[in-house]
Each structure stands twice: as C-alpha cells, then as structure tokens.
C-alpha positions in Angstrom: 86.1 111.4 83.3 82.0 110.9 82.5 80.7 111.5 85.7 77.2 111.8 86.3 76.3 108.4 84.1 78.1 106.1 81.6 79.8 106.9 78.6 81.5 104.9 76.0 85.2 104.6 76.1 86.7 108.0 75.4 89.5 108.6 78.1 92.9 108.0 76.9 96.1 107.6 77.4 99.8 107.1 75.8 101.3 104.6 78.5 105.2 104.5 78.7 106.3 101.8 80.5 110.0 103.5 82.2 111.0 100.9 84.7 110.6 97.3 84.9 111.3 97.7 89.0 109.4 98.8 92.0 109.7 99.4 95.4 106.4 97.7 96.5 105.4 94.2 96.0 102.2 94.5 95.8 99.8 91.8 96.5 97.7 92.7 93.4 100.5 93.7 90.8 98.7 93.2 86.9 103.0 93.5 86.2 103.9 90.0 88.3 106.8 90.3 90.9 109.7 92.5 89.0 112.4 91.1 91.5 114.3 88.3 91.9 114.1 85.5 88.7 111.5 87.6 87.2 113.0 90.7 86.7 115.8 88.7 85.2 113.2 86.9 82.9 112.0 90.3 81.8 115.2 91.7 81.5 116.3 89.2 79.0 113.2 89.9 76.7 114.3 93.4 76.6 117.5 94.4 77.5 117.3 96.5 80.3 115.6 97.6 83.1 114.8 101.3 82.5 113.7 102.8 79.3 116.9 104.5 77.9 116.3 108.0 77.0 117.2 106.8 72.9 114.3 104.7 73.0 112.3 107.1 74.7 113.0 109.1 72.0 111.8 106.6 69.7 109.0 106.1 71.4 107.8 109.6 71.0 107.6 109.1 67.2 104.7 107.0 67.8 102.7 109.9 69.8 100.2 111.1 66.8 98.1 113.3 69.3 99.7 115.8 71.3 96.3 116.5 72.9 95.9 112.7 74.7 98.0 112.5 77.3 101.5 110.7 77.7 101.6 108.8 81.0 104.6 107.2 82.6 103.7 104.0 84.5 105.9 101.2 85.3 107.0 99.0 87.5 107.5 102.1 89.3 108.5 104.8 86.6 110.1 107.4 89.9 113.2 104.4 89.8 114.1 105.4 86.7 117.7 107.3 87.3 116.5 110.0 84.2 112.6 110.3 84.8 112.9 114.3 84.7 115.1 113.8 81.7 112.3 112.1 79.8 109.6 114.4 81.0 111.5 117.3 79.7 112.0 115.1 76.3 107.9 114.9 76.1 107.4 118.6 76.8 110.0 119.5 73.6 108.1 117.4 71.5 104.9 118.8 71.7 102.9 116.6 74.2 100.6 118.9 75.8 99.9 117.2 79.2 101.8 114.9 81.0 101.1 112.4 83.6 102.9 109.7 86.2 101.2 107.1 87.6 103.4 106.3 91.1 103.5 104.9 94.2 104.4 108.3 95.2 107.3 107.1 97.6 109.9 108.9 95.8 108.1 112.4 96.1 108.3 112.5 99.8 111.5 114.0 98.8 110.5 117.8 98.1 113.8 117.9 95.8 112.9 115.4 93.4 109.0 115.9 93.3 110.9 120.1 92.2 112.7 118.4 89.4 109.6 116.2 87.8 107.5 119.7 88.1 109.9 121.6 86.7 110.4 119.3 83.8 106.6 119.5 83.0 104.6 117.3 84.9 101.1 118.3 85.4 99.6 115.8 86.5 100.3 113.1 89.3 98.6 110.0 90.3 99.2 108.3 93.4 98.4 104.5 94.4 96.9 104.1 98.0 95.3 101.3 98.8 94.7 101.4 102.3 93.8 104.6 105.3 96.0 103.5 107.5 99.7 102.2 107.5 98.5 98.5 108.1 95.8 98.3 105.7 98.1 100.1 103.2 101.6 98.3 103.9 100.0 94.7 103.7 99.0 95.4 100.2 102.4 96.9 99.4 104.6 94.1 101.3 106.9 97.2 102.4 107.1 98.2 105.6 107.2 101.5 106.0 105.7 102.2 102.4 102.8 104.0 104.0 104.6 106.9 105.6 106.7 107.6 102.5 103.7 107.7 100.2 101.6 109.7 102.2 104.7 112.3 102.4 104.6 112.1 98.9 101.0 112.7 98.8 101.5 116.1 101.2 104.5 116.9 99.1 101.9 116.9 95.8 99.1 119.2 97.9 102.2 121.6 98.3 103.0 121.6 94.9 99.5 122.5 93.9 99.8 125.6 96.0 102.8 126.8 93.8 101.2 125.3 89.9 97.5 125.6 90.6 96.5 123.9 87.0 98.4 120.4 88.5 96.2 117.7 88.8 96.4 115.4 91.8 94.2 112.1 92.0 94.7 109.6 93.8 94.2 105.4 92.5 93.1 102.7 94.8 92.4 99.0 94.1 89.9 97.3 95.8 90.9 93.7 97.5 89.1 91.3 99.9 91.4 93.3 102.3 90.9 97.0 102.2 87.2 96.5 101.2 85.5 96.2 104.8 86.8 99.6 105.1 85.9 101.4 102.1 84.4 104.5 104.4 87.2 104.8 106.1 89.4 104.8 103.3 87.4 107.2 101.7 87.1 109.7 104.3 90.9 109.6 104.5 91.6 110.4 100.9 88.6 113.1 100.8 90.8 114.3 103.8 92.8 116.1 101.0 90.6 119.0 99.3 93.9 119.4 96.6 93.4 115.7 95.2 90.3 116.3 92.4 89.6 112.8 92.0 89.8 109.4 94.7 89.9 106.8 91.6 89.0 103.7 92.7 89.0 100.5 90.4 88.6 96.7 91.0 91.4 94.0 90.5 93.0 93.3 87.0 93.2 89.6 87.1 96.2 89.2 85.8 100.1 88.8 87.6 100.2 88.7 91.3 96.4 88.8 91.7 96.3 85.5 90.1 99.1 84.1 92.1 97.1 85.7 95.6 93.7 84.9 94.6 92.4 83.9 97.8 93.5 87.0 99.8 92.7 89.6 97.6 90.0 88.5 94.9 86.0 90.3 95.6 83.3 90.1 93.2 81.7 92.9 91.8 78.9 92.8 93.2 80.1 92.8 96.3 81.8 95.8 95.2 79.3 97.4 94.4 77.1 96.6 97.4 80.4 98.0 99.8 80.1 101.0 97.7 77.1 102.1 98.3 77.0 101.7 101.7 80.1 103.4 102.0 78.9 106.2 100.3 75.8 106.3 101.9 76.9 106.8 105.7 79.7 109.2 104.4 76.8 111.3 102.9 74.5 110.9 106.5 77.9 112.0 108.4 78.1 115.2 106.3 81.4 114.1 104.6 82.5 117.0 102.0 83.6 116.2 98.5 81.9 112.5 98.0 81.4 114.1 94.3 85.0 113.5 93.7 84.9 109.7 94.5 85.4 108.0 91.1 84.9 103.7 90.3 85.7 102.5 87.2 86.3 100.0 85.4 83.6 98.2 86.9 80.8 96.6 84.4 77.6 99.3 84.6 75.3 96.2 85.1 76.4 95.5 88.6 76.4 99.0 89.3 73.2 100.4 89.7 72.9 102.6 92.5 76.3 104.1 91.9 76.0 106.1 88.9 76.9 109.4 89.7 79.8 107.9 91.0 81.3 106.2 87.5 84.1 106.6 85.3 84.6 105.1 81.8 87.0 102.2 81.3 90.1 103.7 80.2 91.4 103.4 77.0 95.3 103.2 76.3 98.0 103.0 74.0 101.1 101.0 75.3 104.4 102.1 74.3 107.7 100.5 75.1 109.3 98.7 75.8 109.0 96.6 73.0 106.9 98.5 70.6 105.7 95.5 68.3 103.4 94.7 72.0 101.3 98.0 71.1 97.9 97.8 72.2 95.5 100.0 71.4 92.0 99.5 73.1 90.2 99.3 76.7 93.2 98.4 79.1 90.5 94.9 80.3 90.6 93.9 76.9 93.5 92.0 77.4 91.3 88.8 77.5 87.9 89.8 78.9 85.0 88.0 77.9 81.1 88.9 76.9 78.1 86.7 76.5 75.6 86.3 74.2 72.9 88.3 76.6 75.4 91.1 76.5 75.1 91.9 73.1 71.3 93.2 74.2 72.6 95.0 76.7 72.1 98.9 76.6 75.9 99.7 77.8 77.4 96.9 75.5 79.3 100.0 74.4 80.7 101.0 77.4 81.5 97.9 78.9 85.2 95.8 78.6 83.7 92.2 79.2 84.7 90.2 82.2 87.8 88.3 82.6 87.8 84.9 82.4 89.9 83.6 85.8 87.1 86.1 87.3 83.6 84.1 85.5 85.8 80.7 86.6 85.3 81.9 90.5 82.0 83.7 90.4 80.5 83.0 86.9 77.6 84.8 84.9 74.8 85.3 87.7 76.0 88.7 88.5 75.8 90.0 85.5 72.1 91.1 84.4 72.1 93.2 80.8 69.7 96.0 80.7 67.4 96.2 78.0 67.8 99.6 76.0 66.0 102.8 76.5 64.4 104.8 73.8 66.6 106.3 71.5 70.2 103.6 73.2 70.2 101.8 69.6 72.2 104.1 67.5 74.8 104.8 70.7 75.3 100.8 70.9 75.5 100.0 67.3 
C-alpha cells in the first residue's frame, strides 16, 4: 500500500476466480447477478460453477512470481465445496502469500475459518459496506448477512491471536447509500485494532451498478468531500487508528486533501476461469477513459482513467490535472 502520497501502480495480485455464486446480491456487484438466468448464462460459457481443483492446478502454471500474491475472489470463493483444498495446492507450489477476498459469511463458522488457516491462508479480506445491519444488509439484499459477516469478522480477530503474521483488512464500497455515514462506518471498522487496513474504494461501473445506477452511483468528488469531513471530526473526537483508513482507486486529482489517506490502484492478473480472458493491468482499465488535459497531468502515471457510464452522468468538470512539480517528468514519462 503507498500511503503517505501517490505512487504508480505497483500492488499486485494473481486473482483466481473459484466460484461463479454468492450468497449476497449485492446492489453494486462489478460480477452481475450470478443467480437465476445468469448464472446459467455463465455456466454455459464455462462449464461449471466452481473452479475444479484440475484446473486450479492448471491455473497455477501461469503463476511466474511466487512473491506477488495469489488471491481467491469470486462470486464468493468460501462456496466453493474444496477452497481449503486449493489453498493447500498454492502453498505446495510455491506461492508465498495467500489471500481471499470474502464476504466473510462463511467464517462465522470457527471450524471452517480452522481449515482455510490451516491450509495456508495469511491473509483475509472482508467486504462491509455498511456499520450497522441496515446500512450493511440493503447493499447485500440478504437479510441477516450482517450478523454472519461480522461473526466472521470476530472469528478473523481470533485467529490473529493464534497466527500473529495474518493480515486482516477489511473492503468497503462507497454508494449513494452508506456515504452520509462514512464516520460512522469508520469508527465501526477502526473498532477492530486486529484489522491493519479499512480499504475503502468507489464503485466499478460495471454489472449491477450499472443496472442500480440511481440508488447507488456518487461522484467522486463528492467522495472525496465526505471523506474529509469524515475524517476530520473522527480526528476532533480523538478516534485511534484513522492512519489505517485506506481509499483507493480514486483519481489523485479529486483528491486533494486526502493524501495521507491513499492507496494505489491495484494491479491484477486474472486467472480462470477461462484463461484466454487474462488481463494483466490496473483492475479500472477495463474501459476507463483519459483526456487530452490528462496527459499534462503530474499523476498521469498513477491514475486508471475514468469510466465512461461514470463521464456520461457527471462528465469532465471534476477532474482538474495538476501541472508537474520539479523533477515529476522522468516519473510520468
């Protein structure tokens, strides 16, 4: 993470995708709905809907660095019925730090969250996008969802008693929803002094966020605004740990005021399920967009673009390039 200021890309990951369900429905989801005719849309393209453990095994070939992390995502990659299995299959061949990205709802059994340690684990990120169980469940269209993630979440700060080098972080995206109550939210997660980072990112505009635009689309510079306000009070009410509050993937020109408080856009590698669709570059890349003005920009570098469904709502005004300071030409070149 390049706290403290702005830093090209430089934090990567491997990205398995293990299971093409989920648990939540989430208002936001980059993935689209995974249930009903979808799922059975994206289960003829591939052929099933968890990443067989032959596969997986195939899909380790293509992991040149055992340094850079291997990540399971999904759907929601704790539905897969052999997840320990294939963290185990990682840890044999080499890969030197493993990850899962998760709802967490299938760790507030102690049992299982055991296993996925045992099987070499070290680091788990949970998705929690709201402080309270309304905030949280209306995002995740599951009742109940709340209460079973944050036993998940107390499962993880348990854990971290028994493996001390585990890293816990938790991931929240911001929605016209959860925004009004960023300080809230905040104080919540800082609530927990085992999680070392509250990640918080902005909407991929993609899947169900383009189906939900109206309920869940904010700009970023409304973001941004939010941000530092919340921050701001949390530091007047004495509020421990704000250091560990992350954003990223938010453009550095809308961010000024919130610099200490950024995180690099994060670079993956997709693998699976189909192996051809390996992309290799800044995760907003996918069709992100940058102006002429940008090019002038001094964190032109650092910076993904903007999507285009997001310049169609709110366009370029936002967006104001810094000129370059002394000695910024040879980093943007």
């Amino acid at each position: 993470w390049s706290l403290g200021g702005w830093r090209p890309v430089a934090d990567r990951h491997y990205h398995v995708d293990t299971s093409l369900r989920c648990n939540n429905h989430c208002l936001f989801c980059m993935e689209g709905s995974h249930s009903g005719e979808r799922l059975e849309e994206v289960r003829g393209l591939f052929g099933w809907d968890y990443l067989p453990p032959e596969e997986f095994s195939k899909v380790l070939n293509e992991v040149q660095d055992p340094d850079v992390p291997v990540m399971f995502v999904g759907g929601e990659p704790t539905l897969h019925p052999c997840l320990p299995e294939l963290v185990a299959m990682a840890r044999r061949r080499g890969s030197k730090w493993i990850a899962l990205r998760t709802n967490g709802r299938r760790l507030a059994y102690p049992g299982y969250l055991l296993q996925l340690m045992k099987a070499g684990i070290r680091e788990i990120g949970i998705s929690i996008h709201g402080g309270n169980e309304a905030v949280h469940d209306r995002h995740t269209r599951q009742p109940g969802s709340f209460r079973q993630t944050l036993a998940g979440l107390q499962n993880c700060v348990e854990a971290k008693r028994r493996w001390p080098g585990f890293r816990l972080t938790t991931h929240t995206t911001l929605t016209r929803i959860n925004l009004p109550n960023l300080k809230d939210l905040l104080r919540f997660l800082l609530g927990f002094p085992a999680v070392s980072l509250a990640v918080v990112n902005p909407l991929i505009y993609e899947g169900e966020t383009v189906m939900n635009a109206e309920d869940v689309v904010v700009s970023y510079a409304e973001i941004a605004r939010q941000a530092r306000c919340a921050l701001a009070q949390l530091e007047r009410e004495g509020i421990a740990g704000l250091e560990r509050v992350v954003f990223i993937d938010i453009p550095r020109c809308v961010a000024r005021g919130l610099e200490s408080h950024l995180g690099a856009f994060e670079q993956v590698v997709l693998l699976g399920p189909d192996r051809r669709k390996r992309i290799s570059g800044p995760k907003l890349c996918f069709s992100s967009r940058k102006r002429e003005e940008c090019g002038g920009c001094r964190w032109v570098a650092a910076c993904s673009g903007v999507h285009p469904f997001y310049l169609v709502r709110y366009g370029w005004d936002e967006f104001v390039p810094e000129p370059p300071l002394q000695g910024d030409a040879a980093w943007n070149a």
